[in-house]
N, C-alpha and C positions, 0 to 999 in steps of 0.2 A: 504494500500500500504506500502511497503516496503523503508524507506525514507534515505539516507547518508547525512550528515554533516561534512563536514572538514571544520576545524577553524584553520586557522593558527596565532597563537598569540605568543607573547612573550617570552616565554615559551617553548611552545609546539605546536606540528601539531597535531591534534585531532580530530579523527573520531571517528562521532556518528551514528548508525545505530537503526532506531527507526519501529517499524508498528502502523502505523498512521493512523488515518481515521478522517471524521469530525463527533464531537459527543463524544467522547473518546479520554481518556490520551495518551499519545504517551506512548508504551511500548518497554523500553530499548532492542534490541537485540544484538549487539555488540557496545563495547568501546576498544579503545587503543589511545596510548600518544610515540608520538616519539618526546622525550625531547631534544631543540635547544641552549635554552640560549640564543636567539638572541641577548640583547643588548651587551653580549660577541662579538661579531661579526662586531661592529661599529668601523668604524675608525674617526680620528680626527675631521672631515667633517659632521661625521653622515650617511654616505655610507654604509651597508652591503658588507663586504668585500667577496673575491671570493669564500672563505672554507666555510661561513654564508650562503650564495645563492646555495650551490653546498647542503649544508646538507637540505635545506628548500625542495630545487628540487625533491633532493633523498627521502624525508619522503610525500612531496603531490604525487610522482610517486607510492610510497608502497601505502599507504592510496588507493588510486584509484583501483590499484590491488587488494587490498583484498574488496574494495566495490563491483566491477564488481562480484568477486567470487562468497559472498554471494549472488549477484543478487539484488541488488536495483534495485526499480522504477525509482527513481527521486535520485541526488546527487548534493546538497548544496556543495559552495566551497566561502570561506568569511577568510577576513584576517582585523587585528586590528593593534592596535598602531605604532609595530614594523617597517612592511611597511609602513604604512600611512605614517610615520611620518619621513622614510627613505632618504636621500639625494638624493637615486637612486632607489626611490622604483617603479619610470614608468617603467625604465631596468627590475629590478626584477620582477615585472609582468608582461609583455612582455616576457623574459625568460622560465618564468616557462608555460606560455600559448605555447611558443617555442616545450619546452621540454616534457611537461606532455597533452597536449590538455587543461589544466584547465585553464579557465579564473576564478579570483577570482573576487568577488563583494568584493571591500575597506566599510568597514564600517567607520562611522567619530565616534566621542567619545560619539558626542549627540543620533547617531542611536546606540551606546552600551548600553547606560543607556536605552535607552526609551525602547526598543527591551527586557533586561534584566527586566525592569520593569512589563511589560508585563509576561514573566514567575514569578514573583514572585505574584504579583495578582493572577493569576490562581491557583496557588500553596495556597496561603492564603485564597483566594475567598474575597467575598465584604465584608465580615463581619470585617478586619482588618483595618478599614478605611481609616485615613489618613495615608500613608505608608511616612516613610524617608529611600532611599534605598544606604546604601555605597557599592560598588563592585571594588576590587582591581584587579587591572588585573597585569601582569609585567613590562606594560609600563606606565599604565596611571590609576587613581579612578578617579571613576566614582560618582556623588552625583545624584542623585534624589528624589522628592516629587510629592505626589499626591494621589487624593482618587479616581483616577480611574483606567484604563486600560493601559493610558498613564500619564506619568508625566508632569506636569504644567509646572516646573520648573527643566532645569539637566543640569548640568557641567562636562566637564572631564578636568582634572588636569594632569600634568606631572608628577606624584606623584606614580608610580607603584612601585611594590614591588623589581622587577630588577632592575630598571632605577633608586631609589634611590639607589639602595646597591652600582654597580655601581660610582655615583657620590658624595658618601659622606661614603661608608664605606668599604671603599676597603680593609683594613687591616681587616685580620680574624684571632682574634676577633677583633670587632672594638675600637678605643681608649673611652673614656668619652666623649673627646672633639669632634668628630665625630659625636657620638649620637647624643649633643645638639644641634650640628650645623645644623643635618639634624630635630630635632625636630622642631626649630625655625622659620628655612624654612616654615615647614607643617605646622606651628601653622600662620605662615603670609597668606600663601596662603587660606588656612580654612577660618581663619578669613576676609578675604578680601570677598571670596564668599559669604560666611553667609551675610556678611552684605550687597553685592549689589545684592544678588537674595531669598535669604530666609529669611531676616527680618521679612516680613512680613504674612509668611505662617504658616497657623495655625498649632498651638500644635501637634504634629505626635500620630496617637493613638499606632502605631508598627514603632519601628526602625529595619530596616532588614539590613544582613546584607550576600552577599553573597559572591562566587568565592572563588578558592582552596585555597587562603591564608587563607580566612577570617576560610573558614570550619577546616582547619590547625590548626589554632588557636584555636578555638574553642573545637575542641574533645583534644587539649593538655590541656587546662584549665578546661574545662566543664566535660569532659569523653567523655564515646563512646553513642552512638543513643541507646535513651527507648528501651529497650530487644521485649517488648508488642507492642509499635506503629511504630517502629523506626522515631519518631523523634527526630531532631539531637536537643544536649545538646547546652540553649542560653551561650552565652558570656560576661562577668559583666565584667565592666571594672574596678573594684577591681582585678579583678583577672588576668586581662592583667596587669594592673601596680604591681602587686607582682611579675609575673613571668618576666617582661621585663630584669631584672638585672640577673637572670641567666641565660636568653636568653646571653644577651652581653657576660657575660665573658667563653660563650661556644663556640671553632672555628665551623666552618659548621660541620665538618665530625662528631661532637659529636651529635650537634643537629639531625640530619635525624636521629639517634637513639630514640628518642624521641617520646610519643604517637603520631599517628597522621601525624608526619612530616617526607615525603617523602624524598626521596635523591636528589631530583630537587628540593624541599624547603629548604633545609638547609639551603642552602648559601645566601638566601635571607628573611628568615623569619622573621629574627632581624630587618631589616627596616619596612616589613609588618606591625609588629609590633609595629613600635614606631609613623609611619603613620597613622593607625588603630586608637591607642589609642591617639594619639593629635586631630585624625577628631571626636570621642568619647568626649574630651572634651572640645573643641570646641563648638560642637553641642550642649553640654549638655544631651548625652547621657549616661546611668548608664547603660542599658541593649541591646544586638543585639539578635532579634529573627534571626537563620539560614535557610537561603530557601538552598536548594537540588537544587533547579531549577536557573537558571543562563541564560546566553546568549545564549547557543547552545538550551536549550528546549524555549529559547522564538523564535527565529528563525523557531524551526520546526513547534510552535503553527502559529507562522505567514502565514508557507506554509500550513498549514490545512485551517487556515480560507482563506487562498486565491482558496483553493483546493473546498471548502464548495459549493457546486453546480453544478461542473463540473462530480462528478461518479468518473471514476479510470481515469479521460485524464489529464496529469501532468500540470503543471503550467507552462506557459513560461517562459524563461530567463526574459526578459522585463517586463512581471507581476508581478514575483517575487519581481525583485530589485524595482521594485515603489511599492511593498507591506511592504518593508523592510524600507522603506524611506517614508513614509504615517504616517497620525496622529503626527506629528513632530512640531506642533506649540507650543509649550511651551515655555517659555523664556529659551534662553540658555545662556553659555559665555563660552570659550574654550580658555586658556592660552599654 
């Protein structure tokens, strides 16, 4: 079947168009990115102001039009931090059910990590064992562990890659005293987690490390994906802390010049980065293996294996979202 995904995050609205079956990889048919900037959009409150909500509207109303085109079966429609997290985000969802027909399923931080987890196991398979999974989204990272399907233990943090640039580094480029402000931050929060939910979890055999900042980083430091296998170049956190300092004294417009980083990464890569690499040293991690795979392919795997029995009869709304929110017992904590 012929499967749509819109993800509205932080960032961006993002439709993913996959043919799916159960048994077999989802293979990519269509991708596009209608870039928001939402934490741009917050007012004093934390409300998505009316120009934020009118641009969200306008990009899930396209999205939907070109799904129908192509002819999906089935059409996934899920939204992260931005709303969740929004002062008025029951409004904004209401509105947009208003205006477009789409009801979106709110994901919380815990269903991003575990759900993202999930594609990256698939993606590595069991041989990778004990997985430590970081994924930066623009509102919030994401931590997870675990040697299964699901993580044991996952936390989301306020720590994205928007939402700190935002809050700590407004001036572009940013000052010294900025950086370490926001480092300090990330180095209290890290450490606070680490020690009330990962103490104790064993040695990680792979540290992964996913989502477009992370892969951003990664092809600007590491290169571009094996010519032979394409897999993507890992990430040494040598070579995050060499390049963090000419990240800084670069404004946005230079950086999206730069391997790798997009023109909707620029302006916030500098924090990705400095985020990144304090939850890297923190953890005590040296190296990030890169998944490909992320929250929107763990979500489609979700609706496969809830699809696995049924033939070609689509999954309910109501199946779905309790497939999407299943397997969830692991310890969490949410700041």
């Amino acid at each position: 079947m012929r499967l749509g995904v819109i993800d509205v995050g932080s960032n961006t609205v993002h439709l993913l168009v996959v043919d799916a079956h159960p048994g077999a990889s989802p293979n990519p048919y269509h991708s596009q990115r209608s870039v928001l900037r939402l934490m741009r959009y917050l007012d004093a409150d934390g409300a998505i102001v009316e120009e934020g909500v009118r641009l969200i509207t306008s990009a899930i109303a396209e999205s939907v039009r070109i799904a129908h085109e192509i002819g999906v079966d089935d059409l996934i429609c899920t939204a992260t931090s931005a709303i969740r997290e929004a002062a008025n985000g029951e409004e904004v969802l209401a509105r947009i059910a208003r205006e477009t027909g789409v009801s979106l399923h709110v994901l919380s931080g815990e269903d991003e990590a575990r759900i993202t987890m999930l594609a990256v196991r698939r993606w590595l398979g069991w041989s990778a064992g004990e997985v430590l999974l970081f994924d930066i989204g623009g509102g919030s990272f994401e931590i997870a562990q675990g040697a299964d399907e699901y993580p044991d233990v996952q936390v989301s943090l306020p720590l994205g890659a928007g939402r700190t640039t935002i809050n700590y580094l407004a001036e572009d480029p940013p000052t010294r005293e900025a950086v370490s402000a926001l480092r300090l931050h990330a180095r209290t929060e890290f450490t606070r987690v680490r020690e009330e939910l990962f103490l104790d979890r064993p040695k990680p055999k792979r540290v992964v490390g996913t989502s477009k900042t992370i892969r951003s980083l990664a092809r600007l430091i590491g290169g571009p994906p094996d010519p032979e296998n394409g897999d993507l170049a890992p990430l040494h956190y040598a070579g995050l802390r060499e390049w963090e300092p000419t990240l800084r004294d670069m404004p946005s417009n230079v950086r999206e010049y730069l391997p790798g980083i997009t023109p909707e990464r620029g302006y916030q890569i500098m924090a990705g980065a400095i985020v990144l690499r304090t939850a890297m040293k923190v953890f005590d991690v040296s190296t990030l293996t890169i998944s490909p795979w992320a929250l929107r392919e763990g979500i489609v795997l979700r609706y496969i294996d809830a699809l696995d029995g049924r033939g070609a009869e689509p999954v309910s709304a109501d199946d779905f979202r309790s497939a999407l929110t299943a397997n969830g017992n692991g310890a969490t904590a949410r700041r």
